[in-house]
C-alpha positions in Angstrom: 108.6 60.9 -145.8 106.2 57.7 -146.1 108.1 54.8 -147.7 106.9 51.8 -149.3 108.2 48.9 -151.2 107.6 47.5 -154.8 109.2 44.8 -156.2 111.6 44.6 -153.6 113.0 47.7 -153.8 112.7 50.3 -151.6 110.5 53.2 -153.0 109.5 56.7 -151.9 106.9 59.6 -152.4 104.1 57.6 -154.2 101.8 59.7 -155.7 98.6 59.0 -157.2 97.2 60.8 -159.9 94.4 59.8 -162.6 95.3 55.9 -162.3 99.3 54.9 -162.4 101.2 55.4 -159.2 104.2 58.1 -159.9 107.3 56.1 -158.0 110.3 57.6 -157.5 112.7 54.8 -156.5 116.1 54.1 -155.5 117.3 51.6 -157.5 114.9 51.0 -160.7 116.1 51.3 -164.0 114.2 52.9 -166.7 116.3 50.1 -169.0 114.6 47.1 -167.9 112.1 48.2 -170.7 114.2 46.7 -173.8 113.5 49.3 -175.9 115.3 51.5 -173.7 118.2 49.5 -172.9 118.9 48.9 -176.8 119.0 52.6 -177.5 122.7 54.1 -178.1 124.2 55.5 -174.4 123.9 59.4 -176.2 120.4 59.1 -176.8 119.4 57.4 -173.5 121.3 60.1 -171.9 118.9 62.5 -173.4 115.6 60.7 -172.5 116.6 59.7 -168.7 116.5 63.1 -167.2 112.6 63.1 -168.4 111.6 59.6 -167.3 110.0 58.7 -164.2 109.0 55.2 -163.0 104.8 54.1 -162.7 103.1 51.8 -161.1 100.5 50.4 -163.7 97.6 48.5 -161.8 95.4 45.7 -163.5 92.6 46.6 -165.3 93.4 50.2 -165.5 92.3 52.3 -168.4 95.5 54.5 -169.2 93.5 56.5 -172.5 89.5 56.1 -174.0 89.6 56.1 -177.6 89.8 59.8 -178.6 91.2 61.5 -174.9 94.4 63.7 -175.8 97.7 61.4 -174.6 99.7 62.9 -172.1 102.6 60.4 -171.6 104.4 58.2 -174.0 104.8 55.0 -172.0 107.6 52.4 -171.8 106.6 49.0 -170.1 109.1 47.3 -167.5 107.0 43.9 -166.6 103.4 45.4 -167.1 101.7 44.5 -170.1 99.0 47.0 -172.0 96.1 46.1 -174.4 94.9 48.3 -177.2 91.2 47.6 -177.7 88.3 49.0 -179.5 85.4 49.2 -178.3 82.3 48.2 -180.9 78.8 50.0 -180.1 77.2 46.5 -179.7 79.2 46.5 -176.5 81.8 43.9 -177.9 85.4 44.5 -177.7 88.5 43.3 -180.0 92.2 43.7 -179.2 94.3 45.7 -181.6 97.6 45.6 -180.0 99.5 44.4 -177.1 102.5 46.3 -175.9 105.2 44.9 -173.1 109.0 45.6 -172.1 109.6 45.2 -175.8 108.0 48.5 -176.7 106.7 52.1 -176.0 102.8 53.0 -177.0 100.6 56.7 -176.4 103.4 57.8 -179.2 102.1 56.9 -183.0 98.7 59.0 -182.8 100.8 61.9 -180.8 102.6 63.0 -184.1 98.9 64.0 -185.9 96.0 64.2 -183.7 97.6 63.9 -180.2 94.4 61.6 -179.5 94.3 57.7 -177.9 93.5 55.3 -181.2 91.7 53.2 -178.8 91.3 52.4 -175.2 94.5 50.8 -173.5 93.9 49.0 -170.7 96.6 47.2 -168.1 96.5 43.3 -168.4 99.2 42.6 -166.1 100.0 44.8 -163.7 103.8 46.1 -163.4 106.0 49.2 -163.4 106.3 51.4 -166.5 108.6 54.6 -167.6 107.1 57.6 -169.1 107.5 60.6 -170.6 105.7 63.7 -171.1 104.6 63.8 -174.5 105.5 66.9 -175.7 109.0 66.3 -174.2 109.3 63.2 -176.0 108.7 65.3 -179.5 111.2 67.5 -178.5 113.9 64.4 -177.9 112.8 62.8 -181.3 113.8 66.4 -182.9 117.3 66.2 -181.9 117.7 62.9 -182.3 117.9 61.3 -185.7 118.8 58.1 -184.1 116.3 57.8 -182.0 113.7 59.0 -184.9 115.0 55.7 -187.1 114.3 53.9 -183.5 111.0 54.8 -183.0 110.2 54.2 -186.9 111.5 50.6 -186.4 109.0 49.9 -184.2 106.5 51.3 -185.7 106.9 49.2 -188.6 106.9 46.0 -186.0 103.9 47.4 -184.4 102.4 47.6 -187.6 103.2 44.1 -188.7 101.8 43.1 -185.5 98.5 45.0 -186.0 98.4 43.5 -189.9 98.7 39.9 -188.9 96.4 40.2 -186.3 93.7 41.2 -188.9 94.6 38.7 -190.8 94.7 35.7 -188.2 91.4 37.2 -186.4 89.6 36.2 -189.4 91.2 33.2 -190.9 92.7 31.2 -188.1 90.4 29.1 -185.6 90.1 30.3 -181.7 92.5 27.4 -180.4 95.4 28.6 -182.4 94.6 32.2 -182.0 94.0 31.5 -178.2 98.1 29.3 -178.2 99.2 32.7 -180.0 97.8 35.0 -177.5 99.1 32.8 -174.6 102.3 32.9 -176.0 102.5 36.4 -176.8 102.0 37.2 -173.0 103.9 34.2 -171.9 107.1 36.6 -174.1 107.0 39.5 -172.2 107.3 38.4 -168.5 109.9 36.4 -166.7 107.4 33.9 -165.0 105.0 30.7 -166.2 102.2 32.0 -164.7 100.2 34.3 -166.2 97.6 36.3 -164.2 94.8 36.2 -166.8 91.1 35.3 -165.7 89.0 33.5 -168.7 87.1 36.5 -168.9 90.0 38.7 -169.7 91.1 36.1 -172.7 87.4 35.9 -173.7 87.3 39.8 -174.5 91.1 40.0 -175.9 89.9 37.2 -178.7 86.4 38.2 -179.1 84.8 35.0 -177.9 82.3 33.8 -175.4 83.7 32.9 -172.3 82.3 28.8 -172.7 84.8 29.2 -175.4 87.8 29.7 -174.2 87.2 27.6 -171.0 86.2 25.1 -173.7 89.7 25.6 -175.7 92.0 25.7 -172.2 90.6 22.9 -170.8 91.7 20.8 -174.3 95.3 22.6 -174.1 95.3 21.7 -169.8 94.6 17.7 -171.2 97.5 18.4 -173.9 99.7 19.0 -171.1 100.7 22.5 -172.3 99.1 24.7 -170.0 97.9 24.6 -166.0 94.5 26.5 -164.8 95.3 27.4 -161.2 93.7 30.0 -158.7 95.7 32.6 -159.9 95.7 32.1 -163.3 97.2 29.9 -166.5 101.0 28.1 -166.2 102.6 27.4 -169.2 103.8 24.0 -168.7 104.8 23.4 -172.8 106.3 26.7 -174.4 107.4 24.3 -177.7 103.9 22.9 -177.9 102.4 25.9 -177.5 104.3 27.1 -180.3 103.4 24.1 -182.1 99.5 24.1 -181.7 99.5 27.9 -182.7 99.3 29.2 -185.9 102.2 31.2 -188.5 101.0 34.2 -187.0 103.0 34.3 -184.0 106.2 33.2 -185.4 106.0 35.9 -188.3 105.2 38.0 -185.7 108.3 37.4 -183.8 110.3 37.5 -186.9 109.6 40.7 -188.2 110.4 42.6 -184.7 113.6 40.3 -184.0 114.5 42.0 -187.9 114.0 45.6 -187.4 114.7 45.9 -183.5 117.2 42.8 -183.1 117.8 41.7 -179.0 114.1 43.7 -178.1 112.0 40.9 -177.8 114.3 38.1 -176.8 112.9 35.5 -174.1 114.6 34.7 -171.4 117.2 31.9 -171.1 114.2 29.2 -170.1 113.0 29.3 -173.6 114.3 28.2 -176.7 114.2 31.7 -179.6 112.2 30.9 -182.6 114.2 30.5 -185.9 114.9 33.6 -187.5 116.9 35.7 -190.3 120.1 36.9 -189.8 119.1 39.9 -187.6 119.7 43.7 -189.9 121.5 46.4 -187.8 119.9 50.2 -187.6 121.9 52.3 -189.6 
């Protein structure tokens, strides 16, 4: 039996198959997605025996646009880009998903096909599920269906907004909203992001955006180091972006209260009081 670690625990078995590394650890818990751990114990109960634990490396493509989706996924500390590929060559991000969500589920319920292509950003660990398996959950549990429906409409509010900002907003507050959207779902200041990573995810030229973080490195709000952007200034950040991200964080924090908290080193945007799933 070869052993390995990750994340220092002590894994075994890896297997690789078509991209993500099957892990079957130890010690892991499927909850450190907060989707998960915010579902009632009866209906986790249900979904655990099905999940198993991924390695998700950078700059994997999980689904092309069209390929039939296999796994419903449920991010730990890896983050996932939706993105559509244009047939000038150009890309533009639809969606990002993190430990706050699930994705390869919407599409599964018509067509069973990938909407776009998603692609790891930053490589972490992951649950899945098989999809068909994850039907069959969602049909015994009408709990679980309301869940899934809540995020849904967050995802959706995210998509909607970022139409809407993609056209009207400038690239230096659509850049601070991006920055800060990643900067959410991990539990570190540095984010592993190249320029010509952001360059794609906003649909800019890469003099752009080494044009726009060099302005918010003299603002003091961010660092460029070798291995990527710090955020030095989360409150300025938040303050140079535009409404976007805070509507955004509002709208999720109201239909799936507690899933997309920040940790303790950041102050939680203002928000309504938060509506309970029946």
């Amino acid at each position: 039996m070869a052993l390995s670690f990750f994340s220092g625990v002590e894994i075994m078995d890896l297997q690789e198959e078509h991209g993500p590394i099957v892990l079957k650890a130890l010690h892991r818990d499927h909850r450190a997605n907060r989707l998960l751990a915010a579902l009632e114990p009866a209906d986790f109960a249900v979904l655990e025996p099905h999940l198993e634990i991924v390695d998700l490396r950078k700059r994997t493509v999980l689904y092309e646009a069209g390929e039939s989706i296999r796994h419903t996924y449920f991010p730990h500390d890896a983050i996932v880009s939706l993105v559509e590929d244009m047939e000038d060559g150009r890309v533009a991000e639809v969606a990002l998903f993190g430990r706050e969500g699930v994705f390869g589920l919407l599409s599964t319920f018509i067509s069973g096909e990938a909407l776009g292509r998603y692609v790891v950003l930053v490589p972490g660990a992951a649950s899945r599920i098989p999809v068909e398996q994850m039907r069959r959950v969602l049909v015994l549990r009408s709990r679980l269906r309301r869940f899934v429906a809540a995020f849904n409409e967050a995802l959706l509010a995210q998509v909607f907004q970022a139409v809407a900002c993609n056209a009207l907003h400038p690239v230096e507050a659509r850049c601070c909203r991006w920055l800060l959207n990643t900067h959410d779902r991990m539990d570190q200041d540095i984010l592993p992001l190249t320029h010509e990573t952001l360059a794609e995810m906003l649909g800019v030229q890469r003099s752009t955006v080494s044009t726009v973080l060099r302005a918010l490195q003299t603002a003091g709000l961010i660092e460029q180091r070798r291995g990527g952007i710090v955020v030095t200034n989360q409150s300025g950040l938040e303050q140079a972006t535009c409404e976007c991200y805070r509507k955004v964080r509002l709208r999720v924090e109201k239909v799936l209260p507690g899933t997309y908290a920040r940790s303790d080193r950041n102050k939680p945007c203002q928000s309504a009081t938060p509506v309970r799933l029946p």
